[in-house]
VEXSE-811214 format. One record per atom (N, C-alpha, C): x negated, y negated, z negated. Coordinates in steps of 0.2 Angstrom, whole numbers, plus 5000, padded with zeros to 4 digits. Atoms other than C-alpha are relative to their C-alpha. Layout:
<recs>
XYZ...
</recs>
This chain:
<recs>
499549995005499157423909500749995004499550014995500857453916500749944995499450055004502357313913500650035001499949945001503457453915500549984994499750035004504957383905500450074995499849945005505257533889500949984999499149965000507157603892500150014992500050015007508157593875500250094999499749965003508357753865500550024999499449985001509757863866500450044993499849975005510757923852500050104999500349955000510558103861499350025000500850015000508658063861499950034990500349995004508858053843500450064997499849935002509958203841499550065000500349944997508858313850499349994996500650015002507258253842500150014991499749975005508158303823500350035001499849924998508658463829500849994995499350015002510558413826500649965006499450024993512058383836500149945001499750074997512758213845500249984994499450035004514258203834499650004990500450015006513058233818499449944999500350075001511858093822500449935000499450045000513457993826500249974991499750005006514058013809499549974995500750045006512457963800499949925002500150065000512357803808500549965001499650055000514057763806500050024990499749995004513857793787500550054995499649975006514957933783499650034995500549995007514858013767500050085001499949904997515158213777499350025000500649964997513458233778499550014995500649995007512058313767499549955001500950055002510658203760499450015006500749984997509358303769500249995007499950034995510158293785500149915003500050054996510358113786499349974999500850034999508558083780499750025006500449964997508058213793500349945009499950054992509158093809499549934997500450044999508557933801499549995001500750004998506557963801500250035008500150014992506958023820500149955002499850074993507857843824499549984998500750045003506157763814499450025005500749994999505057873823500250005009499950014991505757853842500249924999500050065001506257683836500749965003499149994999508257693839500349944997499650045003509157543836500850005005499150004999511157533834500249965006500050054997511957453848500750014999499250015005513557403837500549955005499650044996514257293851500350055004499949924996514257463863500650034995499449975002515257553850500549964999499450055000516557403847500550035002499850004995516957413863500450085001499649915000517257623863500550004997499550015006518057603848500649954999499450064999519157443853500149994993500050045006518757383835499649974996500550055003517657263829499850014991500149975005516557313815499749934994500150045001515957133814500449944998499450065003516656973804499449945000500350095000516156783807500049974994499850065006515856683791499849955001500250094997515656483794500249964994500150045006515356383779499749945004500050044998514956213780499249964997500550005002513256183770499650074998500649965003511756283766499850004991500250035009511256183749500350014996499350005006512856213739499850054997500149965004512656343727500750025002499349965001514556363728500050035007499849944995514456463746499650034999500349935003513056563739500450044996499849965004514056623726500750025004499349974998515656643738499850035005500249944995514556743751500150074994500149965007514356843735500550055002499649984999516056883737500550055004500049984993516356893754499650095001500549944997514857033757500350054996499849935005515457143740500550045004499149994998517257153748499850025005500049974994516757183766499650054999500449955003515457303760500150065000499649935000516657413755500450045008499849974992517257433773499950015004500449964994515957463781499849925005500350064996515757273789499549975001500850065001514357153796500149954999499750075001514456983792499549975004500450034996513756853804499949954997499950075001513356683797499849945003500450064999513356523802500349934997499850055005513456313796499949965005499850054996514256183803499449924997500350065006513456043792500549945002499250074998515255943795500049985006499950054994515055913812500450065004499549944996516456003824499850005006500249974993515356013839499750074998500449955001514356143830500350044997499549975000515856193824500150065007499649964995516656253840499350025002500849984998514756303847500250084995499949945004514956433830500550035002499349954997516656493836499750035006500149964997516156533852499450045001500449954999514756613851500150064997499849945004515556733838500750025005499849964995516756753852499850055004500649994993515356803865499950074995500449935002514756943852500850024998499549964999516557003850500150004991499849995007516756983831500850024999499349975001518457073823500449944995499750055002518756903814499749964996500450045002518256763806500349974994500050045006518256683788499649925000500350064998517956483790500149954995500050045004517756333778500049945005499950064997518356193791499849955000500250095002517556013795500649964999499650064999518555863793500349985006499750024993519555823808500150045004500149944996519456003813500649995006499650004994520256013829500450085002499749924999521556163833499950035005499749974992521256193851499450074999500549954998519556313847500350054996499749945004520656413832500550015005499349974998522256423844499550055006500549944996520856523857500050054996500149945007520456623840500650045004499349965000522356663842500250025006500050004996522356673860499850075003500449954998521156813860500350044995499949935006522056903846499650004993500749985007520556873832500449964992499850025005521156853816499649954994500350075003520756703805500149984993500050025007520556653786499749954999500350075004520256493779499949994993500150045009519556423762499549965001500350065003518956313751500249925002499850064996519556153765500850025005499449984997521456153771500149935006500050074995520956023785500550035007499649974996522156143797500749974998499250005004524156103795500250084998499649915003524956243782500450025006499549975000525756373788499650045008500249974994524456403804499650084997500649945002523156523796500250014992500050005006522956613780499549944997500550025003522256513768499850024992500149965007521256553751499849934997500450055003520656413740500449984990499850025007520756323722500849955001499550065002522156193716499649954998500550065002521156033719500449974996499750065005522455923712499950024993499949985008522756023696499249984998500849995003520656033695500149924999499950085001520655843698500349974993499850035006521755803684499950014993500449985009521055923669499649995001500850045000519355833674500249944996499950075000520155673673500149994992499549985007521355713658499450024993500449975007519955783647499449935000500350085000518955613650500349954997499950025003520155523644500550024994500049995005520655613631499349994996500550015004518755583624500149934999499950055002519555403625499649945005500350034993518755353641500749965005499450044994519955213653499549985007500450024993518555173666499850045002500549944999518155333674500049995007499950024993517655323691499850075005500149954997517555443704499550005007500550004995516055483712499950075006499849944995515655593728500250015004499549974995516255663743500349955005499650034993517055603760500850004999499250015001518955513758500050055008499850004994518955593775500250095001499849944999519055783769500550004995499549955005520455883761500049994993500249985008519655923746500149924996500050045003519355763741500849964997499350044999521055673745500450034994499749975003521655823734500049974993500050005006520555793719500249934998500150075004520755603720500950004998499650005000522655643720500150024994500049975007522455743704499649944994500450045003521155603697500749954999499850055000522555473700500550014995499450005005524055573691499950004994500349995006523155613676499949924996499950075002522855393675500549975000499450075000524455343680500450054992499749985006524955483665500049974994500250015005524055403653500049924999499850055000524655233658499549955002500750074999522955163665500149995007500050024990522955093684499650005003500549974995522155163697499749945004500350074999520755053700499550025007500550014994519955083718499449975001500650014999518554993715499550054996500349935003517955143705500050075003500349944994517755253720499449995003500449994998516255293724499850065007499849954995516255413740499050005003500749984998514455513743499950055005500049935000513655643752500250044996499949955004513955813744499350014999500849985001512255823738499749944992500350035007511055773724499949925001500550074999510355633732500749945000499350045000512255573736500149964995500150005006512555583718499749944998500750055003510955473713500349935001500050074996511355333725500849994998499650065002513255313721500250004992500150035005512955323703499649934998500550055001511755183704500549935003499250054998513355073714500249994995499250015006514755123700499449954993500450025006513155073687500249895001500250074997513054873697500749984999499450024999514954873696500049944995499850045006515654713685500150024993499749975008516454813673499850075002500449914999515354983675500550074996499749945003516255153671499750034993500549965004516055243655500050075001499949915000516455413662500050015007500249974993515955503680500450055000499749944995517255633688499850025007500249994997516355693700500350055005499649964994516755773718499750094999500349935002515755933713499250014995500749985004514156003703499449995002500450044996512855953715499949954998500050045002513455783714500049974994500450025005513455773697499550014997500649995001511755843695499549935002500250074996511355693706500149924993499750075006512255553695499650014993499950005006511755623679499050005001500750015000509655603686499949945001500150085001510155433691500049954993499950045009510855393674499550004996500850025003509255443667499549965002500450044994508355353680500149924998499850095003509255183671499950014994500250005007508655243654500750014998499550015005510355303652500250084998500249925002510855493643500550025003499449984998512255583651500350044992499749965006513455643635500149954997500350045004512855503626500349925001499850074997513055333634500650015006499650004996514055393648500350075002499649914999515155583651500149985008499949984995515155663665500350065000499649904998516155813673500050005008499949984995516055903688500350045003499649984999516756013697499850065007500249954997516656213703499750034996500349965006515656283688499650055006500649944999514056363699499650014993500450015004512856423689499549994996500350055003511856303687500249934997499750055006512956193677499850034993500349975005512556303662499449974996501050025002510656263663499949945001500350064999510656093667499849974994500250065006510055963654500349945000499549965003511355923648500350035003499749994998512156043652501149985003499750044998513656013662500950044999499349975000515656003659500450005009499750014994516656043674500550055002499149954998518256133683499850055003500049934999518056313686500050005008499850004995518256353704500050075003499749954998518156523706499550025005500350004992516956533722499950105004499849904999516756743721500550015000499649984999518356763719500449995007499750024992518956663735499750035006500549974994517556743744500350075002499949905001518156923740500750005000499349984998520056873741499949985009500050034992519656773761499950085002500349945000518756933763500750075002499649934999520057073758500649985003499650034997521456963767499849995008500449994990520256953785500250094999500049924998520057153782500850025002499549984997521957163782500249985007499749994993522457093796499450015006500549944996521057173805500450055000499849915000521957343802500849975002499450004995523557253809500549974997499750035004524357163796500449935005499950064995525357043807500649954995499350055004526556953793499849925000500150075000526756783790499549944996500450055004525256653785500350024990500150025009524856653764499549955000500850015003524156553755500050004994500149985007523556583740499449974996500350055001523056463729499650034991500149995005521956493713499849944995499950035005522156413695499149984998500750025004520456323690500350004992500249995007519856303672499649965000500550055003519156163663499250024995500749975002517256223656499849944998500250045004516856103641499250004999500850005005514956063637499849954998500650075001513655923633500249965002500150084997513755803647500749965001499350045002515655743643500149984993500250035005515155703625500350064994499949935005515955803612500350055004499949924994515955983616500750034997499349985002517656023604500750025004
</recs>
């Protein structure tokens, strides 16, 4: 048997073996729409059957233009970056884009590890949901190299360096809070989340204005700070529960987390809506279907996916104006586990 290392197929390999021109099997594989059905079924079974794969790196290069785009989220688990890839992929889609993904899971070594490897493959720009403490020196590269950059969902960057796309955590923060205490709720605690990111800081700053509104005092022994996650949830529901004076109401760092809380609270024999109101925050779509279903802040997560999105594409095409940001209006989404649904 020979070890005889198989040479890769050429694009005039597969012209010539569909009896069609260079520049027409070119055209099939980048998609245009100039070309008749039967000719592009007639190239593509030649690339299947000599077994021709793209080499989109090769073309970049020719092309001096990147047909690829970085996206770097920060969890897997969340529902809200499934539904803001959603976004992301609809929006690039239309322009013919690849999307690369990868997840830091909050740590900025594997941060910067994700940057540069999307260096190395020559991506035309990158959409990123930044760790806690993110460090400027691997985005001022980004800009060094010329690669354009959008941020959402976490503004752990100082404004004014990159675009950024995201919700109005304060505002969400406060019509969580606001609508807990108009149920008549004064102990409400806030469970979830790292004091150490953005978001958070944002929402406790919205949590905090909405109590000093309504004339109650911000009691810091009623922060609770969790993983983002169910389990998070679980466990500093079961703290705020041991507290002296226990909360009657949960504002919660995200829908996760209150999916978490509100399994603990049954787990102490207690009902969420009932004995204690809870509200979260992002409306994926699995607050709907939860048991109770869950009240929580809107966040939009396809829409910021599909606005980062068509915001990287522009300045791809060379859009060089000054940093935006652009921040989207949450919405308070009323149901069950806050107690009356009115």
């Amino acid at each position: 048997m020979s070890n005889k290392k198989r040479s890769r197929v050429t694009l005039e390999q597969v012209a010539k073996h569909a009896g069609v021109s260079r520049a027409t099997a070119s055209l099939v594989v980048r998609g245009s729409p100039n070309i008749s059905k039967e000719t592009r079924e007639k190239v593509l079974q030649s690339m299947k059957e000599l077994g021709y794969v793209y080499d989109r790196v090769a073309a970049n290069l020719r092309s001096q233009r990147s047909s690829t785009v970085g996206l770097i989220i920060t969890e897997l688990d969340n529902p809200f970056f499934s539904e803001l890839l959603v976004g992301v992929h609809e929006a690039l889609d239309e322009e013919g884009y690849t999307v690369i993904l990868g997840t830091t899971f909050d740590r900025p070594e594997k941060q910067d590890a994700l940057l540069s490897t999307m260096l190395e493959h020559r991506v035309g720009g990158v959409i990123m949901s930044p760790v806690p403490g993110c460090s400027t020196e691997m985005l001022e590269r980004l800009r060094q190299w010329d690669i354009p950059v959008v941020l959402f969902a976490r503004e752990e960057i100082p404004a004014g360096q990159f675009d950024y796309i995201g919700i109005d955590n304060v505002a969400g923060g406060r019509l969580a809070t606001e609508h807990l205490i108009a149920q008549g709720h004064r102990r409400i605690a806030f469970i979830g989340g790292s004091p150490l990111s953005s978001v958070w800081k944002a929402r406790k700053a919205g949590y905090n204005e909405a109590l000093r509104a309504a004339g109650i005092d911000v009691d810091e022994t009623l922060l609770f700070p969790s993983a983002t996650a169910r389990q998070g949830g679980r466990m500093a529901v079961k703290q705020a529960l041991q507290h002296p004076n226990p909360p009657t109401a949960l504002f919660c760092y995200n829908d996760v987390v209150a999916f978490g809380a509100m399994l603990g609270l049954k787990e102490e024999g207690l009902v969420p809506g009932r004995d204690i109101a809870v509200v979260g925050f992002d409306n994926i779509q699995e607050s709907a279907l939860f048991q109770p279903p869950l009240t929580t802040v809107a966040a939009f997560p396809e829409n910021i996916g599909a606005c980062a999105a068509r915001r990287l594409h522009e300045r791809m095409e060379g859009d060089d104006s000054e940093p935006k940001r652009i921040i989207l209006n949450p919405e308070l989404i009323v149901r069950q586990s806050s107690g009356r649904t009115g």
